[in-house]
C-alpha positions in Angstrom: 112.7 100.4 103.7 114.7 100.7 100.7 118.0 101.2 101.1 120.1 102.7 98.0 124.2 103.2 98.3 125.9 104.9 95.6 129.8 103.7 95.2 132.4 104.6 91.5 132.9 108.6 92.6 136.0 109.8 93.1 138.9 112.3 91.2 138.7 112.0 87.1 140.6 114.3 84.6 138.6 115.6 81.7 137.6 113.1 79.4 137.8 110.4 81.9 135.2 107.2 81.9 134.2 106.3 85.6 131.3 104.4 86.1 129.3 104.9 89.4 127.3 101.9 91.0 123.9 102.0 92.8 122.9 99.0 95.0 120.2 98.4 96.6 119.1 96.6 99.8 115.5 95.3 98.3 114.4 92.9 95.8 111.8 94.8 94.7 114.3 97.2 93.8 113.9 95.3 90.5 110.6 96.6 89.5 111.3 100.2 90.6 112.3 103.4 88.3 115.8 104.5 89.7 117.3 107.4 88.8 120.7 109.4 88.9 120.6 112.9 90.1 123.7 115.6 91.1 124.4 118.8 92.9 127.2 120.4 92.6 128.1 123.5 95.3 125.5 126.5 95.3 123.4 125.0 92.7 120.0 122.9 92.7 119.7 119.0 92.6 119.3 118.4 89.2 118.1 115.2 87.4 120.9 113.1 85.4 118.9 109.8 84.2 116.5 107.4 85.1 115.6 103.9 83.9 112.5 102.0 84.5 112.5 98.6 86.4 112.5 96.5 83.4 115.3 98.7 81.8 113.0 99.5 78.7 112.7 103.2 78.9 116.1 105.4 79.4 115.9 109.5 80.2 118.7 111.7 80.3 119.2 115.5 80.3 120.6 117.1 77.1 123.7 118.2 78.8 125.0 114.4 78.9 122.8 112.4 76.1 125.6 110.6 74.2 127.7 110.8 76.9 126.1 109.3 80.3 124.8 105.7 80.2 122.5 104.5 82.4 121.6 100.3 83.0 120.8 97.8 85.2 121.9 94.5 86.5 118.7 93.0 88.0 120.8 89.5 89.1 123.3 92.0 91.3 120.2 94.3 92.3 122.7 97.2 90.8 121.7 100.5 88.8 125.1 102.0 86.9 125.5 104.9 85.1 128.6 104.8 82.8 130.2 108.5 82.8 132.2 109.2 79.8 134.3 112.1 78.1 133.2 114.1 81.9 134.1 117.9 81.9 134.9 120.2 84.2 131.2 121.0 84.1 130.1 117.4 85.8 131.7 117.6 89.0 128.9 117.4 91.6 127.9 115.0 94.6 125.7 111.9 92.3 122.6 110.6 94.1 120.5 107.2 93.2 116.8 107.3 94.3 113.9 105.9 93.5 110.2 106.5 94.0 107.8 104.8 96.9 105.8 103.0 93.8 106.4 101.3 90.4 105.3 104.1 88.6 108.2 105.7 86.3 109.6 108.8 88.5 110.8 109.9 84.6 113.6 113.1 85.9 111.7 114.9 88.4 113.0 114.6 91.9 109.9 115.3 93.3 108.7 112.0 92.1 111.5 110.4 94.4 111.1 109.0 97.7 114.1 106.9 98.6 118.0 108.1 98.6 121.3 107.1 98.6 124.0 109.5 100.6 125.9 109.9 97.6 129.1 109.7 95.6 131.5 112.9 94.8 132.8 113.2 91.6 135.3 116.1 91.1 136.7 116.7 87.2 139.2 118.3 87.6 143.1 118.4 85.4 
């Protein structure tokens, strides 16, 4: 089974630049969508960003287009999403997951089947 572990989270100020890591436990992990998805207290898991196994095709959600980066490092079997300019706004526990089959999971969780336990990250001055 696929095994997924999320590291990078931790205590930013606004404006800060971490960049969370995704690595996973599988080879095939290489020809697998994975995606980035948060929830933050009270509030539904929501979809971040997902790129496909080849790294082609990129989704985000309006809310960080031009500031998230997703990418992947297929030699280090490592998804990253590179957070910049963060607000107060994107402090939420970030998950990595990625669907059972090749297929693109795209941004909705429901197409998801495999986990990581997540990485906090709090924005906060």
């Amino acid at each position: 089974q696929l095994q997924l572990v999320e590291s990078g989270g931790g205590s930013v100020q606004p404006g800060g630049s971490p960049r969370l890591s995704c690595a996973a436990s599988d080879l095939s992990f290489t020809e697998h969508t994975i995606g980035w998805f948060r929830q933050a207290p009270g509030r539904e898991r929501e979809a971040v960003a997902a790129i496909s196994g080849s790294g082609n095709s990129k989704e985000y959600i309006d809310s960080v287009k031009g500031r998230f980066t997703i990418s992947r490092d297929h030699a280090k079997n490592t998804v990253y999403l590179q957070m910049d300019n963060l607000k107060p706004e994107d402090t939420a526990a970030y998950y990595c997951a990625s669907p059972y089959t090749t297929m693109w999971g795209g941004l909705r969780p429901d197409q998801y089947d495999y986990w990581g336990r997540g990485t906090q990250v709090t924005v906060s001055s």
